[in-house]
C-alpha positions as CSV (number, residue, x, y, z in Angstrom):
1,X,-26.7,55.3,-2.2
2,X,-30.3,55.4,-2.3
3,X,-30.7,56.9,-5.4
4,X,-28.5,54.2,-6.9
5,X,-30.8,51.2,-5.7
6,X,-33.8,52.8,-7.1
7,X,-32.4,53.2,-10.4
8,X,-31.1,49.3,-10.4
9,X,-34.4,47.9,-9.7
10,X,-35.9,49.8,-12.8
11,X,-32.6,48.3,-14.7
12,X,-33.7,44.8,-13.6
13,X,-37.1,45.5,-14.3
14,X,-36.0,46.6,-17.4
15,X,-34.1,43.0,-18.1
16,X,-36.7,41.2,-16.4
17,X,-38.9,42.6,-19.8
18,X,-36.1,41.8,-22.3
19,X,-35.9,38.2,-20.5
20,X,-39.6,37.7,-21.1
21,X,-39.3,38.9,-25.0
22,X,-36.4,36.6,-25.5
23,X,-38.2,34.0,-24.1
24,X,-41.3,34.4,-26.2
25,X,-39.2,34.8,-28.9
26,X,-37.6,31.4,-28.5
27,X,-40.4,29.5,-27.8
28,X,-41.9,31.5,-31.1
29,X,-38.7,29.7,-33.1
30,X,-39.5,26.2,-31.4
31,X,-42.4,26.3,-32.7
32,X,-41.2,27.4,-36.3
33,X,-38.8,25.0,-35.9
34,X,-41.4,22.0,-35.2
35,X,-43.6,23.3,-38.5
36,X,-40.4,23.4,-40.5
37,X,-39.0,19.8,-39.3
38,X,-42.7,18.3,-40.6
39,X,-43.0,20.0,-43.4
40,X,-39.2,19.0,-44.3
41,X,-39.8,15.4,-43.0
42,X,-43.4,15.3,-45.9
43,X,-41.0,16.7,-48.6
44,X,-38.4,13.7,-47.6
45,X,-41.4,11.1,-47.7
46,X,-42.8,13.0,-51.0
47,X,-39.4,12.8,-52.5
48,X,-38.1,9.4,-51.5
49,X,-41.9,8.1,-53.1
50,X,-40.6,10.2,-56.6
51,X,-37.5,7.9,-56.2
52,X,-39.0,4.9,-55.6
53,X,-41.5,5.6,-58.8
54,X,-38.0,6.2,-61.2
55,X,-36.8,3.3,-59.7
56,X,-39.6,1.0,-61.0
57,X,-39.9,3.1,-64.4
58,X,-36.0,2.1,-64.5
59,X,-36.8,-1.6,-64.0
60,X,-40.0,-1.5,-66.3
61,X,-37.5,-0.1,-69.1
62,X,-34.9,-2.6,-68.7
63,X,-37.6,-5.3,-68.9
64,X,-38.7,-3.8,-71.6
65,X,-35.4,-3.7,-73.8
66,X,-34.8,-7.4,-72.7
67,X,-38.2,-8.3,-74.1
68,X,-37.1,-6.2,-77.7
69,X,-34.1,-8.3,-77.4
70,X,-35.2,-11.6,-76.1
71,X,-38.2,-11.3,-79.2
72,X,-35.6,-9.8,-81.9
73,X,-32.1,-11.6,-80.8
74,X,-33.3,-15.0,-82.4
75,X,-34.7,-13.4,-85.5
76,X,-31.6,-12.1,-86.2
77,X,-30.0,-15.5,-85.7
78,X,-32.2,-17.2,-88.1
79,X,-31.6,-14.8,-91.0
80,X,-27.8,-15.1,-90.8
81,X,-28.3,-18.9,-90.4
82,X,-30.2,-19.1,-93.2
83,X,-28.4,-17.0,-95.7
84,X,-30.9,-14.2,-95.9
85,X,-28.0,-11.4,-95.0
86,X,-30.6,-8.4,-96.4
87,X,-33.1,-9.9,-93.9
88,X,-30.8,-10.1,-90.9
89,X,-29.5,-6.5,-92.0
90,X,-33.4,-5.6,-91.9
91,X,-33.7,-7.0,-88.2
92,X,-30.5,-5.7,-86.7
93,X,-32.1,-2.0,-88.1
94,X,-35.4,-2.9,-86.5
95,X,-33.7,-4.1,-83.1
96,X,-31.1,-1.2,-83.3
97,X,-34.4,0.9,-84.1
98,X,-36.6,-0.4,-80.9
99,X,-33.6,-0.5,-79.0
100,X,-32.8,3.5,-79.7
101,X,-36.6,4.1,-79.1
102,X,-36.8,2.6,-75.5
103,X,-33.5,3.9,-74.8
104,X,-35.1,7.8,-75.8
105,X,-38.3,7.3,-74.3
106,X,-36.4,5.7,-70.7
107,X,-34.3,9.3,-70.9
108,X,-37.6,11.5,-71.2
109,X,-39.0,9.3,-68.5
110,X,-35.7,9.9,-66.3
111,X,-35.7,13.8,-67.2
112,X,-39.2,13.9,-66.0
113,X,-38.8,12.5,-63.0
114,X,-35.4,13.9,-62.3
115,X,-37.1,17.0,-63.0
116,X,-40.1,16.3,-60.3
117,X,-37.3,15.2,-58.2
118,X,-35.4,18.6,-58.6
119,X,-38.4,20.5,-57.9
120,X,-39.9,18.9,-54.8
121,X,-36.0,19.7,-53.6
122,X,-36.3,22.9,-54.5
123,X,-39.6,23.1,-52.7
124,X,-38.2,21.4,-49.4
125,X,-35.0,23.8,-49.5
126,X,-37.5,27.0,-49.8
127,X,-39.2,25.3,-47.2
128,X,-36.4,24.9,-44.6
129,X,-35.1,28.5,-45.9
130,X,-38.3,30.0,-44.2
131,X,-39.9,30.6,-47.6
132,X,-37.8,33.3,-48.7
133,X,-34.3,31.7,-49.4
134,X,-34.9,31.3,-53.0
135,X,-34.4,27.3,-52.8
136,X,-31.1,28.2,-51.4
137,X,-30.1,25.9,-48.2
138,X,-29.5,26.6,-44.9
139,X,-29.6,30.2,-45.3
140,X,-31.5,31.3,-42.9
141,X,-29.6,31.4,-39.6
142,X,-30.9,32.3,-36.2
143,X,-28.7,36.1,-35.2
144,X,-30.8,36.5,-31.6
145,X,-31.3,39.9,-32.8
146,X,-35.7,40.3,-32.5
């Protein structure tokens, strides 16, 4: 009976050990987890800022188009009022012409930003993957096994 106690106290000192490791090891993932949860919570402010910019490049471009029109509307008006069909042909082209211009130039400013947008997500989602996830969420997962 002897020989059995012996042999349990090395088995507790034994899980005494993996106790401590586990230990260390979690409090080594807390503090992973704190880095990762500021790092995310940057990208969120970083990103949310890139939205808020689009937003106001959004409203700039509408204000924009309603200046064109606002300007152009009433020239158009004019000419058909006063006969002068070739001229109000000419004006529609030039408002139809601005109007297509903004419109292209409020898509390249959108597939900038969407692409900034995309990025800094990408960024954030490599970031809560550990690094190594390839921009691929929640992939890494916590197995116990260190």
């Amino acid at each position: 009976g002897g020989g059995g106690g012996g042999g349990g106290g090395v088995g507790e000192s034994a899980l005494e050990a993996e106790l401590m490791a586990l230990e260390a090891d979690y409090d080594a993932m807390l503090d992973q987890a704190e880095v990762m949860r500021e790092t995310i919570g940057a990208a969120t402010e970083r990103v949310e800022a890139v939205m808020d910019e689009l937003d106001e490049e959004r409203r700039r471009g509408e204000l924009n188009v309603q200046k064109v029109l606002a300007f152009m509307l009433p020239r158009v008006d004019a000419a058909r009022a006063a006969g002068e069909e070739a001229g109000a042909r000419k004006a529609e082209a030039a408002l139809l012409q601005a109007e297509a211009r903004r419109e292209v130039e409020v898509q390249r400013t959108a597939a900038f930003w969407l692409a900034r947008v995309a990025a800094l997500e990408e960024e954030a989602a490599a970031l809560r993957g550990g690094g190594g996830g390839g921009g691929k969420k929640g992939k890494k997962k916590g197995k116990g096994g260190a």
